[in-house]
C-alpha positions as CSV (number, residue, x, y, z in Angstrom):
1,X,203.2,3.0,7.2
2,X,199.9,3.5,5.8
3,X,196.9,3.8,8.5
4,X,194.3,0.8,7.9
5,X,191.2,0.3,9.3
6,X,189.1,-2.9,9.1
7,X,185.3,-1.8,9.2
8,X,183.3,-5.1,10.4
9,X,179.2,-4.3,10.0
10,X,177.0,-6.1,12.4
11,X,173.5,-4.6,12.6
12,X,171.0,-6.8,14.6
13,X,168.0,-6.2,12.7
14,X,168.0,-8.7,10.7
15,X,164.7,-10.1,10.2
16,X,165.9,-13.5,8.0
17,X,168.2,-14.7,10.2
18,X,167.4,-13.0,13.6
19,X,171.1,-12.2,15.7
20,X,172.7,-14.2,12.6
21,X,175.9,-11.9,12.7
22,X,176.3,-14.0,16.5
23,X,175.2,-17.2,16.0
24,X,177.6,-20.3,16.9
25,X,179.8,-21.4,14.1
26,X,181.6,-24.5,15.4
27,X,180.9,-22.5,19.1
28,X,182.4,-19.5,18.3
29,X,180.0,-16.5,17.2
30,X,180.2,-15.5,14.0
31,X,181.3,-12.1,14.0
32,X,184.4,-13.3,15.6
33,X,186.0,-14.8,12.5
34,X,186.3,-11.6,10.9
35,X,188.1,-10.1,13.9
36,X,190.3,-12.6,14.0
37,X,191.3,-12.5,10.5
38,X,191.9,-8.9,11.3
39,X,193.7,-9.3,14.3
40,X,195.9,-12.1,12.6
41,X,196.7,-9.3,9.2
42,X,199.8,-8.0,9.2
43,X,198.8,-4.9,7.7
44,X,195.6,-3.7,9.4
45,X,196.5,-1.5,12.5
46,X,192.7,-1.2,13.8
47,X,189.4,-3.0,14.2
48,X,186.2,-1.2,14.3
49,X,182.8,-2.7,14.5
50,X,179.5,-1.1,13.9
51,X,176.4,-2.6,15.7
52,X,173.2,-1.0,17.4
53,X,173.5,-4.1,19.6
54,X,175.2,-3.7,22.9
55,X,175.2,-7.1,23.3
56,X,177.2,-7.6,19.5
57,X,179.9,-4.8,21.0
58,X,180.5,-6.6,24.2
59,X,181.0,-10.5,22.2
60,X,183.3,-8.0,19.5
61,X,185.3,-6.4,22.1
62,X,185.9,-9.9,24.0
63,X,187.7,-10.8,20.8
64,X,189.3,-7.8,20.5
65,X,187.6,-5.3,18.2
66,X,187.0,-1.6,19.2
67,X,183.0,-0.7,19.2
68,X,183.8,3.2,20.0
69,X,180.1,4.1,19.4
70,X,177.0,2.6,18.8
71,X,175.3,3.1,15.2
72,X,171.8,4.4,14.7
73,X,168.8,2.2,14.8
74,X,167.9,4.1,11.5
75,X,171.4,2.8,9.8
76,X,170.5,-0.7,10.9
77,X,167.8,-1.5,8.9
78,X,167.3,-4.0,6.2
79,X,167.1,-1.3,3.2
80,X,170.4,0.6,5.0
81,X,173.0,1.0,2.4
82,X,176.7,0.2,3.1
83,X,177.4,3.7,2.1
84,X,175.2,5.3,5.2
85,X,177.2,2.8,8.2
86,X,180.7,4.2,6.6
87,X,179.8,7.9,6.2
88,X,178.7,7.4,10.2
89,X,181.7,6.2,10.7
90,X,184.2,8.2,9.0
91,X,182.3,11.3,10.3
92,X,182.6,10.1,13.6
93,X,186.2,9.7,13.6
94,X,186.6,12.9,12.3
95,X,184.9,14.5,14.7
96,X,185.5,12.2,18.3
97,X,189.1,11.9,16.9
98,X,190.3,14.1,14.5
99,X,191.7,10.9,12.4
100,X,191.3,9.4,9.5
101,X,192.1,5.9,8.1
102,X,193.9,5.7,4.6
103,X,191.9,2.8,3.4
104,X,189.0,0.6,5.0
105,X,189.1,-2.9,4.7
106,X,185.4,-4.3,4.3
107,X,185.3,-7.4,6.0
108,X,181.3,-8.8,6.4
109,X,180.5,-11.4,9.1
110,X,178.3,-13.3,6.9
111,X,181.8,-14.5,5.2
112,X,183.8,-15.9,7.6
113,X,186.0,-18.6,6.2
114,X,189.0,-16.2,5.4
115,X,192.4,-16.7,5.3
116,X,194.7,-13.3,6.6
117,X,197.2,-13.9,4.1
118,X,194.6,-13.7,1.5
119,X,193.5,-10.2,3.4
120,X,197.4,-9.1,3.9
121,X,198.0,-10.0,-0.1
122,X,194.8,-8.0,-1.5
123,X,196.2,-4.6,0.8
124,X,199.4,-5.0,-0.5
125,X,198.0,-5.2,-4.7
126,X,195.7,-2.6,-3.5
127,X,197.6,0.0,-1.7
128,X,199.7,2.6,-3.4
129,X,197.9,2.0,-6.3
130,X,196.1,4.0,-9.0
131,X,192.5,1.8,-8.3
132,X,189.6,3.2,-6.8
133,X,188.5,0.1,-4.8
134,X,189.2,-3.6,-4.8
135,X,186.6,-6.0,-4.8
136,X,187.3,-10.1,-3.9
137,X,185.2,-12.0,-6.4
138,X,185.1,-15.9,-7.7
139,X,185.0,-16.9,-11.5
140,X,180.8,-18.3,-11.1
141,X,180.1,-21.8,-12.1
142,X,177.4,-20.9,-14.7
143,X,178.7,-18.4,-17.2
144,X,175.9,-14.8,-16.7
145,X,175.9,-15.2,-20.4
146,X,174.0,-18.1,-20.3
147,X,171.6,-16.7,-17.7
148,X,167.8,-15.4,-18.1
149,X,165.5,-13.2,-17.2
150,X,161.5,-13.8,-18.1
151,X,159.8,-10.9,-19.5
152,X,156.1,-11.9,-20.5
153,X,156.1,-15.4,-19.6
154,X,159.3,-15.6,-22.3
155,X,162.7,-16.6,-21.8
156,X,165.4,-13.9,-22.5
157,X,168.7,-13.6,-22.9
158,X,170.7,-11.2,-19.9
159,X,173.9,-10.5,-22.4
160,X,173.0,-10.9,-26.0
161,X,171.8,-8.1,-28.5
162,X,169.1,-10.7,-30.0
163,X,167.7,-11.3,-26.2
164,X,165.0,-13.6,-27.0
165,X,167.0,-16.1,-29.4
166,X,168.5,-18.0,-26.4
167,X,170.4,-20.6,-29.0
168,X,173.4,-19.0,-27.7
169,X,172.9,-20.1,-24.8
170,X,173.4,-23.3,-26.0
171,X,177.2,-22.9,-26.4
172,X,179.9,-24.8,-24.4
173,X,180.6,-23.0,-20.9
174,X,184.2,-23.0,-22.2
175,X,183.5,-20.5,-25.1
176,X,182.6,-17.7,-22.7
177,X,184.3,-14.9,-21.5
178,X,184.7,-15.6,-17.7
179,X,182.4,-13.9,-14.9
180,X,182.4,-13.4,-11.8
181,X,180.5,-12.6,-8.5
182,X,181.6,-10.3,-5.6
183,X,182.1,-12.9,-2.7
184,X,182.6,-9.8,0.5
185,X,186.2,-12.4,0.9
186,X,187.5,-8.7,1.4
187,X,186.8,-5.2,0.1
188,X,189.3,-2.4,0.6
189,X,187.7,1.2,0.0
190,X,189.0,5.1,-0.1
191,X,187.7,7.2,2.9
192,X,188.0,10.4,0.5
193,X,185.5,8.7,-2.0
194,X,183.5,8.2,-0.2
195,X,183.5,11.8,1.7
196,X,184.2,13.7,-1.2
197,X,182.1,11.8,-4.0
198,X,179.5,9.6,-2.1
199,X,180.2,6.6,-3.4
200,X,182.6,3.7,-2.5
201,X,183.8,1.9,-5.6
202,X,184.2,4.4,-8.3
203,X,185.2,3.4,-11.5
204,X,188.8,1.8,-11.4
205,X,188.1,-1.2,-9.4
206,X,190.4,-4.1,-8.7
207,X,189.0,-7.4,-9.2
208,X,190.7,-9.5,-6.8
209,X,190.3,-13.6,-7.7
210,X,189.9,-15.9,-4.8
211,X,188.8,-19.4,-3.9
212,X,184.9,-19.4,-3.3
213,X,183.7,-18.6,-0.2
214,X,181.0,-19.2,1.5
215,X,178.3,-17.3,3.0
216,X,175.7,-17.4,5.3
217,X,172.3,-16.3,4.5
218,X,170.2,-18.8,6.1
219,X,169.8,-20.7,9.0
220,X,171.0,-23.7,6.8
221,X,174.3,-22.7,5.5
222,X,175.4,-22.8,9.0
223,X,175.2,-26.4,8.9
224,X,177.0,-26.1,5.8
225,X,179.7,-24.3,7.2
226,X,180.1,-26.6,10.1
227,X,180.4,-29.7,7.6
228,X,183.3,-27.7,5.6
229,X,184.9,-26.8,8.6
230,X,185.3,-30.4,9.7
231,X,186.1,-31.4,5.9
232,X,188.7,-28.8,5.3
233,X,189.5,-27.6,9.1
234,X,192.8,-25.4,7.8
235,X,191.3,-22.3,7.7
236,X,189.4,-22.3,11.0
237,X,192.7,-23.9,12.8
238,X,194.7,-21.3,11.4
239,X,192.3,-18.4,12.8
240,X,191.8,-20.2,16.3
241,X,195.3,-21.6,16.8
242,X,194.1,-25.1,16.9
């Protein structure tokens, strides 16, 4: 049996979308969908969340996540890396504890459409493997290859050698190499690289395809998320029992 942890990060700082990681999502707070989908894994033997908020550690433990400590104000800010909240929490399992987890599954709140069979199939490509990390991601619409950046008030090209002849650009979608963006679906990281090297993907990373999903980063893709949920209610009955 391997020892999994799902890490849920829920600092109350946010200045955007203030207590966003709570908010209502069709009356449930957010934050609960990702325990739930942890809860409902097959794989995943413990739920941690890390909040300054007292009030986001009661609502997490009512759904049944452990909030064993408290994190730092100064690991709750808007420029706090992912990197600082782990190595706080790794470091305080090692020392309250004397454990530590084989692999962390990521799971944000700001994605909470997610399937646990999705989550149970990505541990079980992911675990006894050679990879470094896994990373969930979704093919993108709009190829980056046909993407810009402006540099003096002039177009130019992201991936091409020739970056300010944009013809290229022109092409069919079709005749580019796929890419993709990281969509936080699920991320599954080594404790010792991050303790031993300070970093949490390295350089073997597992791309793990799934549907889109959708996050929140305003106040307006909560309405979105309501409408999908009453579109395409499968995912949320299938978290909630309904």
């Amino acid at each position: 049996m391997n020892n999994i942890l799902a890490i849920i990060p829920a600092r109350s700082q946010s200045k955007g979308v203030p207590n966003k990681n709570i908010l209502p999502l069709n009356d449930i707070p957010l934050i609960a969908y990702s325990i739930i989908a942890a809860k409902k894994s097959k794989h995943i033997g413990r739920i941690i969340v890390s909040t300054d908020s007292e009030e986001y550690a009661q609502i997490s433990r009512e759904y049944g996540a452990e909030v064993p400590f408290l994190r730092p104000e100064e690991l709750a800010q808007d420029n706090s890396s992912d990197i600082e909240f782990l190595h706080h929490l790794l470091n305080w399992l090692d020392d309250n504890e004397k454990t530590m987890p084989d692999y962390l599954v990521h799971l944000r709140p700001t994605s909470p459409l997610r399937n646990p069979m999705i989550i149970d199939d990505a541990i079980e490509k992911f675990i006894n493997s050679d990879y470094t990390a896994l990373r969930s991601c979704h093919e993108m619409t709009q190829s980056s290859y046909k993407t810009f950046e402006i540099e003096k008030s002039l177009l130019k090209c992201i991936c091409e050698t020739n970056s300010y002849d944009i013809e290229k650009t022109n092409k069919s979608r079709q005749l580019y190499t796929p890419t993709y963006d990281a969509n936080g679906y699920v991320d599954i990281i080594r404790p010792e690289l991050i303790l031993s090297k300070n970093i949490m993907h390295g350089d073997k990373v597992l791309g793990y395809i799934t549907d889109q999903i959708y996050e929140i980063d305003n106040i307006n893709d909560l309405d979105f998320l309501e409408y999908i949920i009453n579109k395409k209610p499968d995912i949320f009955n299938t978290l909630f029992n309904k």
